[in-house]
N, C-alpha and C positions, 0 to 999 in steps of 0.2 A: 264931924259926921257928914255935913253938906260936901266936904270935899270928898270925901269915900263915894259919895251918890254921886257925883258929877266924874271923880272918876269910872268909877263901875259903866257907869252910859258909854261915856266916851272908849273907854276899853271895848264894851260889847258892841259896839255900832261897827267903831274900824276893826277886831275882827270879824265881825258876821261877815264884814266887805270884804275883807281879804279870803276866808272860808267861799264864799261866795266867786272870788275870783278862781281860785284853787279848783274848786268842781267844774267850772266851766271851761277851763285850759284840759283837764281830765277826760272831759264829755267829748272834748276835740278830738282829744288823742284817743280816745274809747272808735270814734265815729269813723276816724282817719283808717284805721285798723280795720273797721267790720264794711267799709265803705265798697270792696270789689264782692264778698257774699250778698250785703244788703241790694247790691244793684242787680244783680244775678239770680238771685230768692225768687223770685216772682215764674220767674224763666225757665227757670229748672224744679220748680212745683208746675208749673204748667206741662212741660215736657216729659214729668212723672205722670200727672192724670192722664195726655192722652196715649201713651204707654202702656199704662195697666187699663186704660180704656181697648185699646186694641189686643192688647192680650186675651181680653174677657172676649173681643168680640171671635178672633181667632178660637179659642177653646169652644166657646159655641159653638161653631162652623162645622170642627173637627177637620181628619184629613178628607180628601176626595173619593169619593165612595164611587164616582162610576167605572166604566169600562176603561179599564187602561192596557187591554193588550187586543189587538186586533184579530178578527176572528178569523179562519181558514175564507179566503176567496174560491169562491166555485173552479178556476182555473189550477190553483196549488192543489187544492185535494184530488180533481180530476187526472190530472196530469200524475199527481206520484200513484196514485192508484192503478193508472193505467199501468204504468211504467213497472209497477211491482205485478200485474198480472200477466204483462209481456214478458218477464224475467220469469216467473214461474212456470207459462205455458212455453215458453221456448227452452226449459231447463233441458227437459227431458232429447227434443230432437239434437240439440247439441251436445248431449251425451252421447246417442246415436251416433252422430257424425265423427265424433272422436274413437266411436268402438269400429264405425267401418272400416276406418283407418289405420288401426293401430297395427294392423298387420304389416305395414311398408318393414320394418325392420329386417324381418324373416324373409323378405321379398329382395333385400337387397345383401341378404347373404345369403341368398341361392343365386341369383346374379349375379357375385364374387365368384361363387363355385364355378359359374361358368365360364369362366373366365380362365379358368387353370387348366382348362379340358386343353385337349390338341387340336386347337381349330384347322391345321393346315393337314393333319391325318381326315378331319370330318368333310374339308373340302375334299380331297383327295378319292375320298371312296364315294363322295358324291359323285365326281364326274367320273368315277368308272363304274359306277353303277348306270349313269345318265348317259354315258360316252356313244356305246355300241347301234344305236337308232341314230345317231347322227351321224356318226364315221360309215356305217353302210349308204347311209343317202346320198353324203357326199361324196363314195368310191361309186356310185353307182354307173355314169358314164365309164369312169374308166374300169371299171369290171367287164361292162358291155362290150368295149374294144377292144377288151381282152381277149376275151371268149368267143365275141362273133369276127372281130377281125388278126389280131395279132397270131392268136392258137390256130385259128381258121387257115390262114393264110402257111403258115407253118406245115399242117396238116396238109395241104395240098400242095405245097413244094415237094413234102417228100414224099407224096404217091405220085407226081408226075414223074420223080426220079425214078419210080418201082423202088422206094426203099423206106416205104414206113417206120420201121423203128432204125434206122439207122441212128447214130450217135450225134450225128451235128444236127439233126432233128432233136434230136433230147435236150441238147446243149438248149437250142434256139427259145425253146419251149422252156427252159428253167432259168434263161434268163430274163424272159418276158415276164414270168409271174413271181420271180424276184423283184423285177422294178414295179412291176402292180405293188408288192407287199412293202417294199421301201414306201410306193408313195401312200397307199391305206396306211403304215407306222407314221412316217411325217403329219397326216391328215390328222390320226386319232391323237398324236402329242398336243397337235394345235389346238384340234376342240377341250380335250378333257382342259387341259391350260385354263382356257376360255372358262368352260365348266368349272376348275376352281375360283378362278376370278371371281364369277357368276356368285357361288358359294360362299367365299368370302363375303365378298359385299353383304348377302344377304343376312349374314350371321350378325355383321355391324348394324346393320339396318334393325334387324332383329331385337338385339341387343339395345340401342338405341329407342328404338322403342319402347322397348318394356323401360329403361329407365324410365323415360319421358312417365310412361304410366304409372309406375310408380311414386314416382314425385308426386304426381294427382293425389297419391294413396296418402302420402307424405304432408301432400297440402292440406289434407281430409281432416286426416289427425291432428294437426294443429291448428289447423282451421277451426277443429271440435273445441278444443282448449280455449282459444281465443272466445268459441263464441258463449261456452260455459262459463267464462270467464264477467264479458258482457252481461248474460242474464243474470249472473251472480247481483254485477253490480247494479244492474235495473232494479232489483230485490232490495238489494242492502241500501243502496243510493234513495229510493223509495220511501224506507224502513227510518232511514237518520232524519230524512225531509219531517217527516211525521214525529220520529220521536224527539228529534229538536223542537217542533214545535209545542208540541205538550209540556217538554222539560220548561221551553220559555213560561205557558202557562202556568204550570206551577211554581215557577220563580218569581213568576209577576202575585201571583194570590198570596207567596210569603210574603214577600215584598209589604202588598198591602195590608196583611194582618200585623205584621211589624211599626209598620207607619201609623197605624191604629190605636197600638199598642203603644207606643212611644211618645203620640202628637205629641198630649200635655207635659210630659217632661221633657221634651226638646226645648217647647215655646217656653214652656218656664226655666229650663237652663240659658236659651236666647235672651231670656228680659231680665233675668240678674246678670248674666257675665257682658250684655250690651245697655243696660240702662242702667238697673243700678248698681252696676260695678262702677259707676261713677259717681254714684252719691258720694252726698260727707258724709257719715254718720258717728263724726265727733265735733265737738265745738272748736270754736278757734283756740288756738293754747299760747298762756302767757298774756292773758287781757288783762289790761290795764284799765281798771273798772275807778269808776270816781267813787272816791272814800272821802274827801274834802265835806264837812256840814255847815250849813250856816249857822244852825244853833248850837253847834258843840264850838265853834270860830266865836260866835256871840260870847257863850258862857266863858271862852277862856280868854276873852278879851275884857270883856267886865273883872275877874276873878283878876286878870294883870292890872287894870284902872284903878283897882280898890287898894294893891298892892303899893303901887305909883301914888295913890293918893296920900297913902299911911307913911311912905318914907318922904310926901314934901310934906303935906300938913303936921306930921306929928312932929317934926321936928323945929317946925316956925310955932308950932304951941309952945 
């Protein structure tokens, strides 16, 4: 009996110790394991409070409620206002300008037309219309010499001869106003010549001019174009300045109802998919947790002592 007691102790002492060893080699390897979470815990709980501290203070705030699109400056409104009243009041006179003008077309096919006429027939019957007051002025000496000298002289050759109508008096007398009429025909060829020259010229002149002035007509007309054009764009150009700005307005007031509308589920999809999409929210896996006991190492070293006892004592009984 004494030795079943004396072993049962000594069984339970050395394992309690070795149980005892067993959890503490455990508790290493438990610690070795949790030892980079355990240093880091403190860290990342702190980093969590002020997180969702800033979150709350964020969500309180809300988004920015003031003015966020700038208002019309006295100079942008004045300025497109004008510019669209300049475009309206000049509509109409550069309508005008374009209707005085439109006529150049018709202007330059009667132009054309004139062009096809016989200018060298209109000179022609110019200077023979114009001729006859000049070729007298310029026969006018030699008419005189004719008359008072050449016929003169004739006529009193042949009453000194007592033979007034004789024949070489006729002769004398019809070739003196033959060479009168040669040189009035040579005179009136030169002038009227002169005369269409004159005629001509003026017809180009003419001509050249009215183009010239119709071009003006030409300029008129699209001069109108161009400027209906301009006040168009003073109108429209005006019109876009404004309605851009309003369009921005009310893209800015979505804007802000949206931003509104959305703060808290931004900032709460910002604080789960940047804070704690880093959480753990599993424990560590595969721990190796101490299961070693000292009392269950005691009892089954006692339980082995009592064993140990019975096969030396009972056998020296």
């Amino acid at each position: 009996m004494f030795g079943q007691i004396l072993g049962a102790v000594a069984g339970g002492l050395l394992g309690r110790s070795g149980a005892k060893a067993d959890r503490k080699a455990q508790q290493a390897q438990l610690d070795a394991q949790m030892e980079g979470y355990n240093f880091s815990k403190p860290y990342i709980q702190r980093s969590y409070d002020r997180a969702e501290g800033a979150l709350n203070d964020v969500l309180d705030q809300g988004a920015y409620t003031g003015q966020t699109y700038a208002s019309q400056n006295p100079y942008f409104s004045a300025g497109n206002h004008y510019m669209g009243g300049m475009g309206a009041m000049g509509a109409q006179g550069a309508f005008d300008i374009n209707q005085a003008g439109k006529g150049f077309a018709q202007n330059y096919n009667d132009l054309y037309n004139q062009t096809q006429g016989d200018r060298i027939k209109t000179a022609q019957d110019y200077a023979i219309a114009n001729s006859g007051g000049l070729v007298n002025a310029a026969m006018r000496d030699d008419l005189r010499n004719l008359q008072e000298n050449t016929l003169t002289g004739i006529d009193q050759a042949a009453s000194g001869s007592g033979n007034m109508n004789s024949s070489r008096a006729g002769v004398a007398e019809a070739v003196a106003n033959r060479g009168f009429a040669d040189r009035q025909a040579d005179m009136t060829a030169n002038i009227q010549d002169r005369l269409m020259d004159r005629s001509m010229n003026a017809q180009n002149r003419q001509f050249q001019d009215a183009m010239m002035a119709n071009q003006g007509v030409a300029n008129s007309y699209f001069g109108g174009i161009g400027a209906m054009r301009d006040m168009g764009g003073f109108m429209t150009g005006a019109g876009n300045n404004l309605m851009g700005y309003q369009q921005g307005y009310l893209d800015d007031q979505r804007r802000r109802y949206e931003d509104q509308r959305d703060f808290a589920l931004n900032q709460n999809m910002k604080y789960q998919g940047g804070i704690l999409n880093n959480a753990v929210y599993n424990s560590a896996q595969n721990v190796n947790a101490p299961t070693a006991s000292s009392a269950a190492g005691g009892l089954g070293g006692a339980l082995s002592g009592i064993g140990l006892a019975d096969s030396i004592f009972g056998k020296v009984g």
